[in-house]
Backbone as CSV, one residue per row, in Angstrom:
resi,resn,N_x,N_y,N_z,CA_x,CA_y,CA_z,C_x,C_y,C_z
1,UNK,388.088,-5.091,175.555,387.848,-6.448,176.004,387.892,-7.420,174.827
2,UNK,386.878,-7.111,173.542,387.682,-7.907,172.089,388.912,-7.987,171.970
3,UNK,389.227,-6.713,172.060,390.665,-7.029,171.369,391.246,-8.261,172.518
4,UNK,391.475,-8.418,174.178,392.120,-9.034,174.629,391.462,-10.635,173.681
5,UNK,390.145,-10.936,173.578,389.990,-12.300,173.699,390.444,-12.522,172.339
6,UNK,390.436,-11.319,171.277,391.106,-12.299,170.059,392.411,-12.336,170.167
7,UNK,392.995,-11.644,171.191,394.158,-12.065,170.813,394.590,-13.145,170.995
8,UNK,394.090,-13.720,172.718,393.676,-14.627,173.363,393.863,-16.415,172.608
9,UNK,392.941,-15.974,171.590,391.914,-17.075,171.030,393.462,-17.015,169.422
10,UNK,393.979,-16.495,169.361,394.978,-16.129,168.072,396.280,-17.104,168.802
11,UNK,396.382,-16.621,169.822,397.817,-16.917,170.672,397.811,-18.759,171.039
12,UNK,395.907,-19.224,171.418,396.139,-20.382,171.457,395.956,-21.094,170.467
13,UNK,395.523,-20.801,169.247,395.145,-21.509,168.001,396.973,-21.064,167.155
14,UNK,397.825,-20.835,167.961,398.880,-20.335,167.305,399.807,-21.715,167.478
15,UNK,399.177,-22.364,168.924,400.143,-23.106,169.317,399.651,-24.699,169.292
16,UNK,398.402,-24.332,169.065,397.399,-25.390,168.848,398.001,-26.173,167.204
17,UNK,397.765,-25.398,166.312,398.583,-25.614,164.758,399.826,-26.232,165.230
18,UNK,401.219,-25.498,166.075,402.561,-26.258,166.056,402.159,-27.356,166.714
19,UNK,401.338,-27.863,167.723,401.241,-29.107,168.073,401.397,-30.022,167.233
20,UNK,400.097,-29.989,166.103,399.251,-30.511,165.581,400.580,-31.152,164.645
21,UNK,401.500,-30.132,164.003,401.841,-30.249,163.058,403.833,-30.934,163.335
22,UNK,403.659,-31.216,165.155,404.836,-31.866,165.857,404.799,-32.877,165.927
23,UNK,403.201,-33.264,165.986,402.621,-34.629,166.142,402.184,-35.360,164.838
24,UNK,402.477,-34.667,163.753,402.750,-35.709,162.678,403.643,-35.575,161.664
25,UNK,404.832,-35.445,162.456,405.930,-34.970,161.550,406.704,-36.828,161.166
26,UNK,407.047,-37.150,160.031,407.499,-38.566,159.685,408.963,-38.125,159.071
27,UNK,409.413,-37.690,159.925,410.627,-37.721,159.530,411.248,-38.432,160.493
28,UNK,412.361,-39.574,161.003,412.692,-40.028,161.442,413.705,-39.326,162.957
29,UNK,414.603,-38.422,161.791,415.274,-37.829,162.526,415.422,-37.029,163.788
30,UNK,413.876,-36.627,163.992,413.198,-35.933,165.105,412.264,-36.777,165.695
31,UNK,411.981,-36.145,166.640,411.304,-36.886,167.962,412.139,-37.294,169.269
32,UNK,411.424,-38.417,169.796,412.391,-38.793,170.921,413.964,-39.609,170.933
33,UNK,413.997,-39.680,169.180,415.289,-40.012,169.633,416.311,-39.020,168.749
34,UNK,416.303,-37.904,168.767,416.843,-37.176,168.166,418.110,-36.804,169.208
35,UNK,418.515,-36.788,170.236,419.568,-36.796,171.196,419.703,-37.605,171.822
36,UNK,420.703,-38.915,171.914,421.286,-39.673,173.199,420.058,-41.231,172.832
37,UNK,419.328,-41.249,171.650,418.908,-42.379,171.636,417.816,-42.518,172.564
38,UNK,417.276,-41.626,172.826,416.117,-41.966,173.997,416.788,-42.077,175.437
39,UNK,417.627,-42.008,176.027,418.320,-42.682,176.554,417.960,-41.877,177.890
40,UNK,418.130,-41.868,179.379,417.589,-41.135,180.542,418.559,-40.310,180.731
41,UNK,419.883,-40.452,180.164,420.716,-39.634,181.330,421.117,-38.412,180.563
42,UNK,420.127,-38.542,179.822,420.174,-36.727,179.108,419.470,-35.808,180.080
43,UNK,418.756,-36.162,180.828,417.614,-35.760,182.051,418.715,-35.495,183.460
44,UNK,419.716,-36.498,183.573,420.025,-35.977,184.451,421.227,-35.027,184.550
45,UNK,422.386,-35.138,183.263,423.231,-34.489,182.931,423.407,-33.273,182.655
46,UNK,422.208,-32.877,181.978,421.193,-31.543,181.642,421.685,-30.853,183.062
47,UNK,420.895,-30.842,183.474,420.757,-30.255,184.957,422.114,-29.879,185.742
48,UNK,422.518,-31.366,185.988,424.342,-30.885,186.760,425.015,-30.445,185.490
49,UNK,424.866,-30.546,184.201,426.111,-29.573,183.833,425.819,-27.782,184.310
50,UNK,424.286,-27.596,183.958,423.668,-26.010,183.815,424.355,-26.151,185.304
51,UNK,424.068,-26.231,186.726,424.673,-26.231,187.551,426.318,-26.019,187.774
52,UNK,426.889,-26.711,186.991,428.434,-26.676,186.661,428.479,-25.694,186.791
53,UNK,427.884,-24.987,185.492,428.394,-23.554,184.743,428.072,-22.550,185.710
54,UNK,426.921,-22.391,186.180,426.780,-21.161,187.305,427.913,-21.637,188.390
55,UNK,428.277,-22.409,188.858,428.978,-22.663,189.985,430.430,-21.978,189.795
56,UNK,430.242,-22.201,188.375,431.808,-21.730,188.019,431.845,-20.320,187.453
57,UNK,430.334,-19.780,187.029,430.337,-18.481,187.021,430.291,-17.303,188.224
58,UNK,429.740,-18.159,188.977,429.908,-17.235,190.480,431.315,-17.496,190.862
59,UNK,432.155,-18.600,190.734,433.500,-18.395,191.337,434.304,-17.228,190.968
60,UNK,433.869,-17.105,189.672,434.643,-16.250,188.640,434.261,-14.597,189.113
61,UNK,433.118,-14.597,188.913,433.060,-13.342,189.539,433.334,-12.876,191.200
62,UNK,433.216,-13.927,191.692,433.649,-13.880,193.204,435.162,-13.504,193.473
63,UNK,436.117,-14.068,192.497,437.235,-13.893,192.514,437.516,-12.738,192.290
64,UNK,436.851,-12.298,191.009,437.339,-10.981,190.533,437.240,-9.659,191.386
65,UNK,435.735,-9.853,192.101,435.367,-8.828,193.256,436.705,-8.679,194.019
66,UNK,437.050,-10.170,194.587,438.142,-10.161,195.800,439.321,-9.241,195.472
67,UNK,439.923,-9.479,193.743,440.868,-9.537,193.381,440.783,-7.831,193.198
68,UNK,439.797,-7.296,193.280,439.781,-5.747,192.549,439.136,-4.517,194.176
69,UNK,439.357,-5.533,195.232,439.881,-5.093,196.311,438.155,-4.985,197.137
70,UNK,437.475,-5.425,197.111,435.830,-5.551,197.563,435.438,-6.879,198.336
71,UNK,434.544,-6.640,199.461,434.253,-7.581,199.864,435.396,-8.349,200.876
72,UNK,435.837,-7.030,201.822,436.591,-7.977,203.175,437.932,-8.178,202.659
73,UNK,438.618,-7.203,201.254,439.702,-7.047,201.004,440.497,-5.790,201.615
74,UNK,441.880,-5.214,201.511,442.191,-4.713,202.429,441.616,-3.172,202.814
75,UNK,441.221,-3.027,201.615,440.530,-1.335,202.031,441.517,-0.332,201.860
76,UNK,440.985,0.983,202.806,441.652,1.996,202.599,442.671,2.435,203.731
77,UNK,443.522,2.815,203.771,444.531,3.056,204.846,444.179,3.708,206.142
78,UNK,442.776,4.193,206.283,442.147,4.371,207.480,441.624,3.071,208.225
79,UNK,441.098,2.638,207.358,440.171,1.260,207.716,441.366,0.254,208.299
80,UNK,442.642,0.666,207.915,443.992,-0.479,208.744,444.372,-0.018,210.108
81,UNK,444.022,1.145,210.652,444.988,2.205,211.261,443.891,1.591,212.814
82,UNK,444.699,1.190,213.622,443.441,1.185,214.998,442.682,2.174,215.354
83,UNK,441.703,1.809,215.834,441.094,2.618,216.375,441.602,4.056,217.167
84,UNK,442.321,3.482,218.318,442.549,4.858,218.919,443.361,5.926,218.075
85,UNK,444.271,5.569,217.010,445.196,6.051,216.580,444.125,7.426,215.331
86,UNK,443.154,6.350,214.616,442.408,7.230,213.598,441.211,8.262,215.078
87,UNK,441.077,7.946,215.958,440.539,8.568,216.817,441.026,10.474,217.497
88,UNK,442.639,9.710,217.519,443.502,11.049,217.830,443.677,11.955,216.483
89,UNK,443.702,11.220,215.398,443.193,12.209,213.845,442.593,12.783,214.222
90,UNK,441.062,12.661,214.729,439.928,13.145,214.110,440.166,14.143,215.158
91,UNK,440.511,13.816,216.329,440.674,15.149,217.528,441.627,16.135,216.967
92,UNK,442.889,16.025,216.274,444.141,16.773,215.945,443.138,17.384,214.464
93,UNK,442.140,16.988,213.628,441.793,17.688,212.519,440.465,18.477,213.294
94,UNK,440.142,17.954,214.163,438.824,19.421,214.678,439.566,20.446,215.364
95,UNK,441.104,20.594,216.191,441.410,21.159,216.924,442.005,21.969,215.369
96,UNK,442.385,21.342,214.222,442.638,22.303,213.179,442.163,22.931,212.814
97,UNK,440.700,22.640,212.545,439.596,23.266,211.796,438.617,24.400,213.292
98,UNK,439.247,24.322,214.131,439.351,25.069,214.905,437.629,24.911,215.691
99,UNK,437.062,23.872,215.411,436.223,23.303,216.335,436.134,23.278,217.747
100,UNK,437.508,22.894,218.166,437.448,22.728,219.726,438.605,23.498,219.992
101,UNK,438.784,24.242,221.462,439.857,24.747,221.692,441.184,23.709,222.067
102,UNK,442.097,24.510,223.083,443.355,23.855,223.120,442.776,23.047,224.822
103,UNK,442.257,23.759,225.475,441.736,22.746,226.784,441.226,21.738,226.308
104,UNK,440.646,21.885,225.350,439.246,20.666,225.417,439.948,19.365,224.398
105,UNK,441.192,19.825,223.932,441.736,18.902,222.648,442.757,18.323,223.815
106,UNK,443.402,18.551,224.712,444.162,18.507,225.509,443.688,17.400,226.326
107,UNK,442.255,17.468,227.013,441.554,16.942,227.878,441.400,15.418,227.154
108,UNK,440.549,15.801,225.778,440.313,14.581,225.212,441.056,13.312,224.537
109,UNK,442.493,14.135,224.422,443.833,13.459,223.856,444.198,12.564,225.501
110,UNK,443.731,12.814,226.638,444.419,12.142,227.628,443.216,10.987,227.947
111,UNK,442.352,11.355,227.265,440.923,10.477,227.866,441.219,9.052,226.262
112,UNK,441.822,9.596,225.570,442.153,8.874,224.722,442.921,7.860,225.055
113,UNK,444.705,8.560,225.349,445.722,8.160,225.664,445.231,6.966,226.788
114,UNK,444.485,6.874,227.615,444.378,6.191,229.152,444.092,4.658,228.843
């Protein structure tokens, strides 16, 4: 429990000193007019540029996703093939793998076909 409060008591007397020593600095060059003259539209420019940049960093990666085939791009040559067609696959590879007989592959190829 010491140890937390000195550290505590270290961490705010740490920042307490840079105040102290922000608030009487006489050098001209710093302070409030050290960018743009004091001026407001550093306040608002700030902001929409940081905005800019993500806007244009998500495009970028958005593109690249698209471009490297993800996200509602064309996929894999099953995923093109209609339905019924990858359907009669899957019946013609169980009747291979010897899952179902020749009635029942027969039956289901016409329940397909209809």
């Amino acid at each position: 429990m010491i140890k937390y409060i000195v550290t505590s008591t270290a961490i705010f007397l740490a920042f307490s000193v840079n105040s102290l020593v922000w608030a009487n600095q006489t050098n001209p060059s710093y302070g409030r007019h050290m960018m743009w003259d004091g001026a407001w539209y550093g306040w608002i420019l700030g902001p929409l540029m940081m905005l800019a940049f993500l806007a244009v960093g998500v495009a970028v990666i958005v593109l690249v996703v698209r471009a490297l085939g993800g996200f509602g791009g064309s996929g894999s040559a099953s995923s093109a093939m209609p339905i019924q067609a990858r359907a009669i696959d899957i019946l013609k590879e169980r009747f291979a793998r010897g899952e179902i007989d020749k009635e029942e592959f027969e039956e289901k190829r016409k329940t397909l076909n209809e």
